[in-house]
Every structure is written in C-alpha cells, then in structure tokens.
GUTORZA-80064 format. One record per residue (C-alpha): x, z, y; residue in one letter. Coordinates in nm, 4 decimals. Example, Ala and Ser with C-alpha at 12.3 -4.5 7.8 and 13.67 -1.06 7.14 Angstrom:
NODE         u         w         v  residu
NODE    1.2300    0.7800   -0.4500       a
NODE    1.3670    0.7140   -0.1060       s
//
This chain:
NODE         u         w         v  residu
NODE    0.0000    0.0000    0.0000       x
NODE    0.1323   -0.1333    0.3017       x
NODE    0.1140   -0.0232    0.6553       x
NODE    0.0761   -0.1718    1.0255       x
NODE    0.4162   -0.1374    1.0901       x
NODE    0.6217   -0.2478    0.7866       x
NODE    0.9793   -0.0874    0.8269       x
NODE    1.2276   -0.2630    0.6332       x
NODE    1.5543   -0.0809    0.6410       x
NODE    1.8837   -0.2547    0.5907       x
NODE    2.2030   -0.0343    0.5261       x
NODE    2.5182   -0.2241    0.5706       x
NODE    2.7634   -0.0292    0.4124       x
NODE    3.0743   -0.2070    0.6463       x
NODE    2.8726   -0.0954    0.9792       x
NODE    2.6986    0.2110    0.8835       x
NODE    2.3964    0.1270    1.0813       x
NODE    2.0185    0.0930    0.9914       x
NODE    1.8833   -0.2480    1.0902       x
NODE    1.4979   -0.2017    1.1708       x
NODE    1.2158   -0.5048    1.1362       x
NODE    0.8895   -0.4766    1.2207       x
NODE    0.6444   -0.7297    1.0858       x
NODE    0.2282   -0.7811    1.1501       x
NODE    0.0517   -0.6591    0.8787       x
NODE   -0.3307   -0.7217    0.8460       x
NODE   -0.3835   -0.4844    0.5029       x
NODE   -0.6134   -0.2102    0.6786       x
NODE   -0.6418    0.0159    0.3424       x
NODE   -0.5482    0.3755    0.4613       x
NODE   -0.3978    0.6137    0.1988       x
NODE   -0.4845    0.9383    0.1522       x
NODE   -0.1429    1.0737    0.2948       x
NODE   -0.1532    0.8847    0.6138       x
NODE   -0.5429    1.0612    0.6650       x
NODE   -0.3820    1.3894    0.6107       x
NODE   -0.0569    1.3464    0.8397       x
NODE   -0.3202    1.2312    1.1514       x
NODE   -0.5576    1.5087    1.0406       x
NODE   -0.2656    1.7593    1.1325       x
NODE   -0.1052    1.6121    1.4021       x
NODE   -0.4376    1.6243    1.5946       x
NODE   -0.4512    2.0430    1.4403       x
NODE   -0.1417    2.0847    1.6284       x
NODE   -0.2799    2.0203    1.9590       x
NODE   -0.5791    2.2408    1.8574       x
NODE   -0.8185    1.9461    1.7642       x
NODE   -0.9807    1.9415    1.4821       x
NODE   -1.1218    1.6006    1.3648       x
NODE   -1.2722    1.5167    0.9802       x
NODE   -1.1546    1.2450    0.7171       x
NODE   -1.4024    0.9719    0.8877       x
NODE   -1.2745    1.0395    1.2144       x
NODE   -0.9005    0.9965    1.0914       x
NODE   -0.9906    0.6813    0.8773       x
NODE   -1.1632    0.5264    1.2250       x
NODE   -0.8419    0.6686    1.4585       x
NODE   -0.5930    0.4981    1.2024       x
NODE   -0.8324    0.1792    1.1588       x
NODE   -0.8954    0.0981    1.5234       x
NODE   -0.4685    0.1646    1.5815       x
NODE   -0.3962   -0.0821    1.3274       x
NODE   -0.6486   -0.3817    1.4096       x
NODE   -0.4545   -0.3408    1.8045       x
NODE   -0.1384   -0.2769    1.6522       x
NODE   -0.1834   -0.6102    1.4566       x
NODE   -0.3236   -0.7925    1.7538       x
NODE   -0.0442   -0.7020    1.9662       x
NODE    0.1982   -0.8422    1.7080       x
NODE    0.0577   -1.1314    1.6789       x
NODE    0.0355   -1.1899    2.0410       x
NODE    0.3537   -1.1457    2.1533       x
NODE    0.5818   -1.1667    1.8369       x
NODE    0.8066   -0.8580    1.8757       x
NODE    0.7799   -0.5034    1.9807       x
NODE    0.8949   -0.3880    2.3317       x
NODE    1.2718   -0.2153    2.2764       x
NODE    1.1691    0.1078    2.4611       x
NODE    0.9447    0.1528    2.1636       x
NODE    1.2466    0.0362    1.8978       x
NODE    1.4851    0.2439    1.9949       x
NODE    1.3478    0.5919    1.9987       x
NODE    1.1667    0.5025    1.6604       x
NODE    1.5085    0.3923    1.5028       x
NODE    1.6844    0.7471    1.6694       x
NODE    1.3931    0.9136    1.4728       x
NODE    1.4327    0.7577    1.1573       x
NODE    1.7969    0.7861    1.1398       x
NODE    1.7958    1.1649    1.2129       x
NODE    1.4803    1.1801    0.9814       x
NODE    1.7520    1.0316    0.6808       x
NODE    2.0590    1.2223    0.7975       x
NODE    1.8285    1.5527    0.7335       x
NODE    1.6973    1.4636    0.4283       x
NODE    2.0386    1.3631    0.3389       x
NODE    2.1408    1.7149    0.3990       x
NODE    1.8684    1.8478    0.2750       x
NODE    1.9027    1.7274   -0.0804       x
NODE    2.2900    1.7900   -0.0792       x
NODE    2.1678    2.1869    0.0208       x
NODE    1.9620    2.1752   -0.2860       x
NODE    2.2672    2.2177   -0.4998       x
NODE    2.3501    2.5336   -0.3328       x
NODE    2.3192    2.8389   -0.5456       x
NODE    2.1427    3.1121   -0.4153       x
NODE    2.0811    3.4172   -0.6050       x
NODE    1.8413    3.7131   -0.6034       x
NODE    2.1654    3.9567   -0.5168       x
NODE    2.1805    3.7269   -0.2392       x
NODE    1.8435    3.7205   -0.1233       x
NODE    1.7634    4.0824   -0.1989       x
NODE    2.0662    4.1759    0.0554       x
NODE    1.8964    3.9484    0.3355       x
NODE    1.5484    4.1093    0.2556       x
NODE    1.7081    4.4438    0.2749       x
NODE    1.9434    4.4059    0.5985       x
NODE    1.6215    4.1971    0.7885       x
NODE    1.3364    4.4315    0.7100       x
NODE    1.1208    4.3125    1.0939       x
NODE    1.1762    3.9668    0.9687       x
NODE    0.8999    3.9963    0.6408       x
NODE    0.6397    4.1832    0.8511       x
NODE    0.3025    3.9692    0.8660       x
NODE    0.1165    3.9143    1.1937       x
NODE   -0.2096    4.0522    1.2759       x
NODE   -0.4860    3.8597    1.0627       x
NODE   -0.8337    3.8403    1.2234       x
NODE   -1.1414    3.6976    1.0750       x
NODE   -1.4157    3.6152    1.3651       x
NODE   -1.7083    3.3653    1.3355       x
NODE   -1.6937    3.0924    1.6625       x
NODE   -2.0896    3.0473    1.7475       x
NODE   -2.0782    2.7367    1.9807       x
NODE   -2.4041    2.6912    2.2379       x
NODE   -2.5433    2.4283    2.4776       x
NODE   -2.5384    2.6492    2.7790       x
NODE   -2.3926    2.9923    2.9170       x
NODE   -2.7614    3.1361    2.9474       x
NODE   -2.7627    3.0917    2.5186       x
NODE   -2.4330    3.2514    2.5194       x
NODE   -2.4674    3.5680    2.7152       x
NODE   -2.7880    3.6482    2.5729       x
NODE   -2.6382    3.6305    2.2230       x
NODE   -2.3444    3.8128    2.3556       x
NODE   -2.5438    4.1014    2.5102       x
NODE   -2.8459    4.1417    2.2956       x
NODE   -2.7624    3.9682    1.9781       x
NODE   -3.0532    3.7141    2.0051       x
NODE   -2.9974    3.3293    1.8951       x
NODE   -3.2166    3.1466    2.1060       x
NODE   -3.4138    2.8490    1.9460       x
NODE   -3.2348    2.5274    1.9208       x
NODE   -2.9499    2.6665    2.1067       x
NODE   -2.6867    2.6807    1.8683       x
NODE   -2.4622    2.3776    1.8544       x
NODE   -2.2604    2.4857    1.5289       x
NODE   -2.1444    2.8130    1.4042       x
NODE   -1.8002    2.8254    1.1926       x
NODE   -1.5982    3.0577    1.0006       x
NODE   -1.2315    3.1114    1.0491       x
NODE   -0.9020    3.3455    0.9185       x
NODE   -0.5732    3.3301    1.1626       x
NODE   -0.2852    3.4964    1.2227       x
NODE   -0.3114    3.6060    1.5655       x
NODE   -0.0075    3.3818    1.6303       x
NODE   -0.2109    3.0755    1.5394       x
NODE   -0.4966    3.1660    1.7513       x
NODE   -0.4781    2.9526    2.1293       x
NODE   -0.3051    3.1123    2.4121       x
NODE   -0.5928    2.9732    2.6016       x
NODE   -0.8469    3.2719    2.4343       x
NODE   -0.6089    3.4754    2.2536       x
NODE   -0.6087    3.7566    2.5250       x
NODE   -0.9766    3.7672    2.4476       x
NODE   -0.8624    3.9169    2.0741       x
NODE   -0.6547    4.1885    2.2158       x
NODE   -0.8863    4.4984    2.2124       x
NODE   -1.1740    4.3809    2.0466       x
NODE   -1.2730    4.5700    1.7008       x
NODE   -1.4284    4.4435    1.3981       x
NODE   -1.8468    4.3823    1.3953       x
NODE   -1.7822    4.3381    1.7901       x
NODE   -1.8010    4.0117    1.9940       x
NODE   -1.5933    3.8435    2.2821       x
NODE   -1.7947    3.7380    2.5863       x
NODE   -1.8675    3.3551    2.6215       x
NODE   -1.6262    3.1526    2.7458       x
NODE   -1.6182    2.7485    2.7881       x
NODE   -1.4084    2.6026    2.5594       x
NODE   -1.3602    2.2886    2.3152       x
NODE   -1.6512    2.1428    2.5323       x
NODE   -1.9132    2.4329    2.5240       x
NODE   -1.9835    2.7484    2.5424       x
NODE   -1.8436    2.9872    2.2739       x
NODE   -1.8629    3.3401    2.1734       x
NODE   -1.6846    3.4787    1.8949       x
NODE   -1.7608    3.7786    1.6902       x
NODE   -1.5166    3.9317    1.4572       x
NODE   -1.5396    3.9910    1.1262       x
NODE   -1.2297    4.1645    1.0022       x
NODE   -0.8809    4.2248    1.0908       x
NODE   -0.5817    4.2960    0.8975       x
NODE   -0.2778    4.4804    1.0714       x
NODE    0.0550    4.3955    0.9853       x
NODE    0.2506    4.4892    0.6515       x
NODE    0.5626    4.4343    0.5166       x
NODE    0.5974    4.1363    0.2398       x
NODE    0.7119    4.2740   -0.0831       x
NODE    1.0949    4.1221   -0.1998       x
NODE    0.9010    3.8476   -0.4307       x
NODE    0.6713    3.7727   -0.1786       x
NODE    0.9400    3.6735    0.0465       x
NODE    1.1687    3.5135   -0.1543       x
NODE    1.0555    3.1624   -0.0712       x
NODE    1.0790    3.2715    0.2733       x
NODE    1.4497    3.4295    0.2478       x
NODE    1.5572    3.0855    0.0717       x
NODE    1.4154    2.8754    0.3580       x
NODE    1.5880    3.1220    0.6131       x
NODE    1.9081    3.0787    0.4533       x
NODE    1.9311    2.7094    0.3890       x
NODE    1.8516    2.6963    0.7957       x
NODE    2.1395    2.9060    0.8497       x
NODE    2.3432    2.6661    0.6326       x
NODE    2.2951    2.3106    0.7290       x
NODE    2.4623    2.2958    1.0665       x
NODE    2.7537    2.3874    0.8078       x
NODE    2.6824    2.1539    0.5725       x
NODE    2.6427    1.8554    0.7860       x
NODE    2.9904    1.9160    0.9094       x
NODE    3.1007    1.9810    0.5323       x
NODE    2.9790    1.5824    0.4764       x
NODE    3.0757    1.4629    0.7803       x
NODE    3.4014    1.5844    0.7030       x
NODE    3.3741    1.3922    0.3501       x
//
C-alpha cells in the first residue's frame, strides 16, 4: 500500500547521502497505521477527532497533494529539504537505536537506578471527572449550582481518566482544589460550554521496582545514546 508521497531512498555508499524522489501517486487506500498516526497528532494539540474524520483529513490531503503534483511536476525545495533533514535524523536514531539494543542491562543495574532515583517512579495525581458539554452558559450554571440537566441542553457528556499532567493548562487550575463527587464551574471551552464533575482521584505513589523496570531501561538507554552515537561515529 502506497502513499501520496512515495519516498524512494537511494544510499550511495561512495557519498553517504540519501537521495529523495517524490512521485504523484493516485492510490487513495489509507492503512490503518496512517489513521492512527493523524488520530494522535491531532490528540497532541488537544483535538480529538474519530476514524471517519481521519480517513476524510488524509483523503482530501492526498487528492490536493496529487493535484499539485501533477500540476507543477516537482515539489517546492523549502518543503524537500526539511523533510530530507527529518528523515535522515529519523535513520541515524533508529540506527542507534538498534545498535543500543545490544547493550546489556541487568536487574543489579536497574535496581541501583530505582534505588538511588526514588522521586523519579512517583506517579502523578490521577483524576477521573465526567466533561458534560451544553449549548449555552444558562444550561451550565444551572447544572453547576443545582444539579438540574435542562431538556435538550446537553450537547454530549463523556468520561475520562488523566494524569493531572495530561490535563490542559488552559483548565487545569480548575482541578486544583476540587474534591471527588464535586463539580468545576462552567467554563467555554472546545466550542461550548463545559462543566466537569469529578469522579475520583488517585494521589501519587511510588511504582514498585518491576513496575518500573521498563521505565528504568528507557531512562538509561537515553542516558546512553549521545555516547553511543559518538562510539559509531568514531567507527
């Protein structure tokens, strides 16, 4: 399965550097993977958007991305040259990457890190709330104040579990005292009016050693591969 913009990478191995092609492509099948990478990319700036929406994003890019190819016959070097930056510095990690792999790291080793960095394997606050969304502020305060849904009001109503880390900046000050059972008063946001009442919420705790080990590994091979990529450089 193919995509719009069909990279072909050639690696001369006299001049060490990655040729990049990019040819029109009019097979408009969208895989599973690509749904899920646009899915989370629009998460990270706090959008959430469902499988139809990211098949019809992805769609839509590709017909225009075609178009444009086929129009004027080559794509503008201001858009080549960061993308061939990114890709070599995407390889030159997972180069690394793979040669860290090989690295043996036992549980004497991670079992001293865990013991010596005890503040870094405490969780963050987890808070459960319920987000009731409503056409107007009127809807809002009266379900804020007297705990009244009125009719045909409610625009949607959703469940959610976050760290408080992962919560907004935008509302997270409105988390900061509130207690479980209670609610936050209504504030605009996302494109209506929202009040959220909270459900449950976890304080912090301290990972046990095999909870963390994934964790400890991950730390460590961070640690490592400025040292490592000097180690093969070196090679």
């Amino acid at each position: 399965m193919r995509n719009i913009t069909f990279f072909i990478l050639i690696v001369s191995t006299f001049l060490f550097a990655i040729e990049i092609k990019i040819l029109p492509d009019t097979n408009l099948s969208i895989s599973s993977q690509e749904k899920e990478t646009v899915i989370k990319n629009f998460l990270e700036k706090h959008i959430k958007i469902s499988n139809n929406d990211a098949v019809k994003y992805i769609k839509n890019n590709r017909i225009l991305s075609n178009k444009f190819i086929e129009k004027y016959h080559k794509i503008p070097k201001e858009l080549l040259i960061p993308l061939r930056l990114q890709i070599e510095e995407n390889l030159a990690n997972l180069y690394v990457q793979k040669k860290q792999k090989q690295l043996i790291i036992n549980d004497e080793i991670l079992e001293s890190y865990y013991k010596t960095h005890p503040k870094q394997f405490i969780t963050d606050t987890k808070i459960s709330f319920i987000a009731y969304k409503f056409r107007n502020f009127d809807s809002a305060l009266e379900f804020y104040k007297n705990n009244r849904l009125l009719h045909n009001m409610l625009l949607d109503k959703k469940s959610l579990t976050l760290s408080k880390s992962q919560i907004n900046p935008y509302i997270a000050p409105l988390f900061n005292d509130i207690k479980e059972e209670e609610k936050t008063p209504p504030i605009f946001y996302g494109g209506s009016y929202v009040v959220f009442e909270i459900k449950k919420v976890e304080p912090p705790r301290r990972l046990s050693f095999q909870e963390s080990r994934n964790k400890i590994r991950d730390i460590l091979l961070q640690k490592t591969f400025v040292r490592t990529k000097k180690e093969l450089l070196a090679q």
